[in-house]
Each structure stands twice: as C-alpha cells, then as structure tokens.
C-alpha positions in Angstrom: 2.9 -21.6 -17.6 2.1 -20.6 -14.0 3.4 -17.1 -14.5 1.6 -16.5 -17.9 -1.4 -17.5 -15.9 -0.8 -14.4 -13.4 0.4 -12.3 -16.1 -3.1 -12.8 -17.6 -4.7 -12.4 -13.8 -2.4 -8.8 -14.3 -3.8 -7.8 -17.5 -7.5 -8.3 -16.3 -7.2 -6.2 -13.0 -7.6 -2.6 -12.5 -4.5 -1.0 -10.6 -4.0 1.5 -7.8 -0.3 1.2 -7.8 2.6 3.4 -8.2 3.6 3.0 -11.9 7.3 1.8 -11.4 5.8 -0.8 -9.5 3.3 -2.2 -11.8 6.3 -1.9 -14.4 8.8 -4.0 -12.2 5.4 -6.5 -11.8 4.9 -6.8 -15.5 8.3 -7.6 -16.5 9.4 -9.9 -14.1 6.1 -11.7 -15.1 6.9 -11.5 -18.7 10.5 -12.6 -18.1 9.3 -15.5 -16.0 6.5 -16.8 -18.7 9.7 -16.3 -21.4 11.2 -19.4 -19.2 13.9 -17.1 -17.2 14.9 -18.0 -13.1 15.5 -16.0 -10.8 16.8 -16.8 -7.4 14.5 -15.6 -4.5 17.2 -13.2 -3.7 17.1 -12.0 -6.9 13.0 -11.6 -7.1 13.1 -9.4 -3.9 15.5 -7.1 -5.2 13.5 -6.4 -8.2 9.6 -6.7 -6.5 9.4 -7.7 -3.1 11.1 -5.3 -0.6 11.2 -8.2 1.9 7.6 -7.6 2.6 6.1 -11.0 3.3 7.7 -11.5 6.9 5.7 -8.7 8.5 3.2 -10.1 11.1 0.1 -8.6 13.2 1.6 -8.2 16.7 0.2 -6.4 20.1 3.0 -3.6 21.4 1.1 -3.3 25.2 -2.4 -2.4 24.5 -1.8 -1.3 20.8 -2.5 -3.8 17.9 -0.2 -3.2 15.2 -1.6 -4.6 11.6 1.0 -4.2 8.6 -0.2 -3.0 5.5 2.8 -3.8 3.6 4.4 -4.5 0.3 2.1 -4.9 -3.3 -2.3 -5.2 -2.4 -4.4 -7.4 -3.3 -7.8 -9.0 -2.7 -6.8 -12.7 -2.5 -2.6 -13.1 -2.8 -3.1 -16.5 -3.9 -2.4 -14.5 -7.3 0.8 -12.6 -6.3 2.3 -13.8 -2.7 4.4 -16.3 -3.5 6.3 -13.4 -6.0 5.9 -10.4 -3.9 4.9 -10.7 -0.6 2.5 -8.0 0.1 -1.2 -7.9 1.7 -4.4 -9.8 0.9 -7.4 -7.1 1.3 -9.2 -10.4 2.3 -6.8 -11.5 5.4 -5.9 -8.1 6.6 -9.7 -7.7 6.8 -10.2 -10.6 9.0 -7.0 -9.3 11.4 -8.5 -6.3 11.9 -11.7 -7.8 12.8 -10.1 -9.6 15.7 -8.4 -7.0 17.1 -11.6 -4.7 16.6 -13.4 -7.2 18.9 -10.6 -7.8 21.3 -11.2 -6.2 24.3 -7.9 -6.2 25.8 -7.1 -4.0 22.4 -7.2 -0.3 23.3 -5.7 1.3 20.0 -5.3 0.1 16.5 -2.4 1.1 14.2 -2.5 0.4 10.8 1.6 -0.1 9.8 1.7 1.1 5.9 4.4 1.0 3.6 2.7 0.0 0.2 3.0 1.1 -3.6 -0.5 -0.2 -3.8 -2.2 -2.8 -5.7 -5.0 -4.1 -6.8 -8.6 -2.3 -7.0 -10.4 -5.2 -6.6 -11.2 -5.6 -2.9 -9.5 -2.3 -1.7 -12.8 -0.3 -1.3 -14.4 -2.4 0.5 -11.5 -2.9 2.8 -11.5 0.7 3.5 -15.2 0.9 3.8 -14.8 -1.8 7.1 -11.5 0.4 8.5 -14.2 3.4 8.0 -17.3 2.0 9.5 -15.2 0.7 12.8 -14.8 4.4 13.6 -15.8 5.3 17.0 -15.4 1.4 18.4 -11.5 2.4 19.6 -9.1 4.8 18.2 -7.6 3.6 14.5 -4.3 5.5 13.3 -2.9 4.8 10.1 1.1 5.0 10.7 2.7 5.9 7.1 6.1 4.3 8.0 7.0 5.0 4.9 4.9 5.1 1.9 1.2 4.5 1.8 0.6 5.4 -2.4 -2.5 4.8 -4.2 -4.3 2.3 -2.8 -2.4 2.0 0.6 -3.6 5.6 0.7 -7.0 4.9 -0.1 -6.7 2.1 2.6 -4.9 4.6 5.3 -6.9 7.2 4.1 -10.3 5.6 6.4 -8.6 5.5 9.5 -9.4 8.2 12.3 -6.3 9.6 12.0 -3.3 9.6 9.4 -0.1 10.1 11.1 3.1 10.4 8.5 7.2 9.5 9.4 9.5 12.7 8.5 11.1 10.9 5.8 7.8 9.1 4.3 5.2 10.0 1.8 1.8 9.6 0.6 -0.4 10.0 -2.4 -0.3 8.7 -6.1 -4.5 8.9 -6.3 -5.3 7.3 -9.6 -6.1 4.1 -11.2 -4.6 2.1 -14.1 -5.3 -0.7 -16.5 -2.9 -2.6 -18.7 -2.9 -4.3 -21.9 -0.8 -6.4 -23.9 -0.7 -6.6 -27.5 1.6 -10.5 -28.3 0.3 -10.7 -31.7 3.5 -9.5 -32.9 5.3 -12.0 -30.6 3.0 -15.0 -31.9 3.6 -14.1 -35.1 7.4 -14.6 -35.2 6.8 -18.0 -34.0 4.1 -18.5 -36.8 0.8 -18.5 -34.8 -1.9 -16.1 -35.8 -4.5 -16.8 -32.7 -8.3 -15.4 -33.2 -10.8 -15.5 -30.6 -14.3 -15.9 -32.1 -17.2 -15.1 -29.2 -20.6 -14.2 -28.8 -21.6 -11.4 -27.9 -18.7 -9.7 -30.0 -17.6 -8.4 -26.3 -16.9 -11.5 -24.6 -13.7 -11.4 -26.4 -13.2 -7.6 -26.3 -9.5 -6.3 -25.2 -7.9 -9.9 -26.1 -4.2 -9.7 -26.2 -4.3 -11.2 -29.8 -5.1 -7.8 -31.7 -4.8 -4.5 -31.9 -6.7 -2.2 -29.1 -9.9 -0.6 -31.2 -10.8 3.0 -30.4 -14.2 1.5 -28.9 -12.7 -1.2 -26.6 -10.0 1.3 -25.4 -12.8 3.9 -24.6 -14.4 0.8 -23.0 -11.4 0.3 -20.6 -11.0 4.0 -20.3 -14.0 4.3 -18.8 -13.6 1.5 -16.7 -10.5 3.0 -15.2 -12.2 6.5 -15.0 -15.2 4.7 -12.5 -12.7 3.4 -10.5 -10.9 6.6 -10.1 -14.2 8.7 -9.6 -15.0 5.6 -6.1 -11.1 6.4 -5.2 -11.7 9.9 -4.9 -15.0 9.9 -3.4 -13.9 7.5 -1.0 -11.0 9.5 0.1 -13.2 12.5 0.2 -15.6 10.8 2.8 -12.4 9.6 4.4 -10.7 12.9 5.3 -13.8 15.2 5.3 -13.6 17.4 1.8 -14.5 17.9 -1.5 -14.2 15.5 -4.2 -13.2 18.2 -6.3 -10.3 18.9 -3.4 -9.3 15.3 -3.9 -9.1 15.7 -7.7 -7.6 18.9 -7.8 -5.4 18.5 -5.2 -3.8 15.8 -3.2 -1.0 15.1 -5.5 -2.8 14.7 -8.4 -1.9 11.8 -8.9 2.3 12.3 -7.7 3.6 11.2 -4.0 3.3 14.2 -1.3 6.0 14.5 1.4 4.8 14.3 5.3 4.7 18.0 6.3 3.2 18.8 2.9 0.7 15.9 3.1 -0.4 17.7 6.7 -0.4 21.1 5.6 -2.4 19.7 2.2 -4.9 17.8 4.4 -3.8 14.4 3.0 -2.7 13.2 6.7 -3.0 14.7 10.1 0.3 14.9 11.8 4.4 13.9 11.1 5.5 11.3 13.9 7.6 8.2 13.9 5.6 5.0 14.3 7.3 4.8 18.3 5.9 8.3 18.7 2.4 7.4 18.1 2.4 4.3 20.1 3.7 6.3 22.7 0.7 8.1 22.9 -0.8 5.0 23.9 1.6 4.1 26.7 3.4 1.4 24.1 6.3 1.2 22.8 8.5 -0.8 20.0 11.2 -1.1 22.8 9.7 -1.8 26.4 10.1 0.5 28.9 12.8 3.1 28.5 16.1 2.4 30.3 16.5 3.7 33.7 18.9 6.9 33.6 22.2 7.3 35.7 23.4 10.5 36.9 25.7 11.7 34.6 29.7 11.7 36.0 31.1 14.3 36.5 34.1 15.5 34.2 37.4 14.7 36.4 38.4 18.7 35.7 35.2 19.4 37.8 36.2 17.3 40.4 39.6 18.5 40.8 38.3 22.0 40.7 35.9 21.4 43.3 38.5 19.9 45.7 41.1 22.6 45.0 38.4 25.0 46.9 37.6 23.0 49.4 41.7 23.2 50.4 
C-alpha cells in the first residue's frame, strides 16, 4: 500500500517535469501498487539514472552542490524510488557553503528532468537573493528542464555542456480516473464531503468541466510564478519567457546562449577552471616530446 500512498502524494502535486519522466513515475507507481517487484537494478533503469549517489563536495576553493535526478520539496515521498534532490536539503547545503568562508565559488551541478512545484520557488528565490555574497554558476552537465531550469535559472550565471540542454518551461497536473478499475472488482466508492469541494478531483469519478477548469487554473498560476520567476532570473520580459525559451520543448547549449536561456557553452572542468579548480588536481607535468628516430638519424648524417 506504500506505493499507492505516493501515487496519491503524485496525483495531488503540481509538476515541473519533463513529461516522459512524470510518465515513467506514474507507471512504475501504478505497477508497484498492482503488487509487481522490481529489482533495484531494474527501478534505476526505468526512473532513477543512478542519481542518489551524488554528494556536495569542495574541488579547491569551488563548492560543487548536485542538483540531480527527479525534485522535490521533502524526498521522503520519492527517494527511496528515484533518488533525486530534496528542495528542502539542497537548501540547507547551499546555505553552508554560502557562509563558508574558505568557499570562494559556488557551482550548482544540474542534470534534472525536474519535479515537483512545491518548494522549487522558493529554492530559487534563496539561490537568487545570495547574489552578490560570492560568485554562483549553474553548470548544466547535462540537462537542467523545467524546474532544474527554474532552479539554475537564479544563479549569476548559466553555463551549458556542448552536448546538454535546457528548457521544458511549463507546469503539469495529473489525475486518475480508477472508477473503472474498482468497478471490475465490484466496488463503487463515493466520497461524500462538505463543502462539495473538499472532495473535488477525487479519483472515484469522472473529471467535471468545473473541477478540471479548477485544476486548469491551478496549473496556469503556477506556470504564470515559473515564468516570472525566470524572467527576474535572466533579466527579460515575461512575455520573452512565454513566447520564447522553448516554449515549453528542451533547447540545445549554443541555442540556449544565443536565445538568452544560459550565458555560455563550457564543460563543468572548464568553469571550475576559471576558479583555479579542477575535477582532476593539478595537470600532469609535460615531457619534451622525443624525437622521431628519422630526425635523429638525419641530424647525425649532417653532422658527418
């Protein structure tokens, strides 16, 4: 019943996600709270990407905070069958490094399809306000979508690897209709409440035009504090954000720079570089190159 639980947790949340993802979330759920197993192997080849291992570290002076995997604002719901980010703990990382002294640089490490709403604003509103205490670069190593975007998106700088991408601006909400699935096991389940809203958009029943306009504008509230946010964030128009930046789809890294969406394309060694760190140590001392033997025989044949 655990998973039904989440799946619930699911249905009640509003989503900045990349829709695949949300997908791949929704049936494993449903396939789990139907009673099949999985091995773990098997649940990080369909959700997880291998995400829960990353770690805050210090490369020299440079903090390095992962942003990585599915977002959320506590991931008591989601990180034992995901991995991912807690808006919540990465919050309280970058805190600590933002009052570390020895800390000269912070670089946000992003790969995300997103997650959760819930949690993600304010997030970026902290990342936003620390501006000016010590530099802040979002890396993009290799996807920061929806809200990973709107997360990267507050840093002083957005810096994107050649082969990544950003993007997918937009919000979602999801509901499930079981009443068909009750009902071939003989349960007809109503939910009487009072007000007539405290059970509106119940998984029992059909969606009524009022509850989905409801839900619509829900979504469309969250979209309009994406946008703005994003707006403040990289110093343009809402309407630039909405009519631009993807609309919604993932942009590559030079057309995310040339769009305005980031700042620069660079590999996540490049930009530490810039702050005397590396991912390596220092480089390895070079040796004069040898020189071909036909060289050498050609310089002793003239000195005969």
């Amino acid at each position: 019943m655990r998973y039904a639980h989440i799946l619930a947790a699911v249905n009640d949340e509003l989503w900045a996600i990349r829709e695949p993802k949300l997908r791949a979330i929704l049936d494993f759920l449903q396939a789990q709270a139907r009673g099949e197993k999985y091995t773990a192997e098997e649940i990080e080849a369909k959700i997880s990407g291998s995400q829960a291992s990353a770690v805050a570290r210090r490369e020299g002076a440079v903090a390095v905070l992962p942003l990585r995997g599915v977002i959320a604002n506590r991931m008591s719901m989601m990180g034992d069958i995901s991995g991912g980010t807690s808006n919540e703990g990465f919050g309280r990382s970058f805190q600590s490094v933002l009052r570390d002294d020895a800390v000269k640089a912070i670089v946000l490490d992003v790969d995300s399809p997103g997650g959760a709403v819930s949690g993600t604003d304010e997030l970026a509103s902290m990342i936003f306000d620390a501006r000016g205490t010590k530099p802040i670069i979002a890396q993009v190593n290799a996807t920061a979508a929806s809200a990973a975007y709107w997360i990267a998106s507050a840093a002083d700088e957005i810096v994107v690897t050649p082969s990544g991408q950003v993007g997918s601006i937009g919000v979602m909400a999801v509901h499930d209709n079981i009443a068909g699935t009750l009902e071939k096991a003989g349960i007809k389940r109503t939910l009487i409440g009072e007000p007539a809203l405290k059970t509106d958009g119940n998984p029992f029943e059909e969606l009524g035009e009022e509850t989905a306009a409801r839900i619509r504008a829900r979504v469309a509230k969250s979209y309009d504090a994406f946008a703005s946010a994003v707006a403040r964030n990289r110093g343009v128009a809402v309407s630039a954000v909405k009519n631009g930046f993807g609309q919604g789809d993932m942009v590559d890294a030079a057309s995310a720079v040339s769009d305005g969406m980031a700042d620069r394309v660079g590999t996540i060694e490049q930009t530490l570089n810039r702050f005397g760190s590396s991912l390596y140590g220092a480089p390895p001392s070079r040796q004069p190159a040898a020189a071909p033997r036909r060289a050498i025989r050609a310089r002793r044949h003239a000195l005969l």
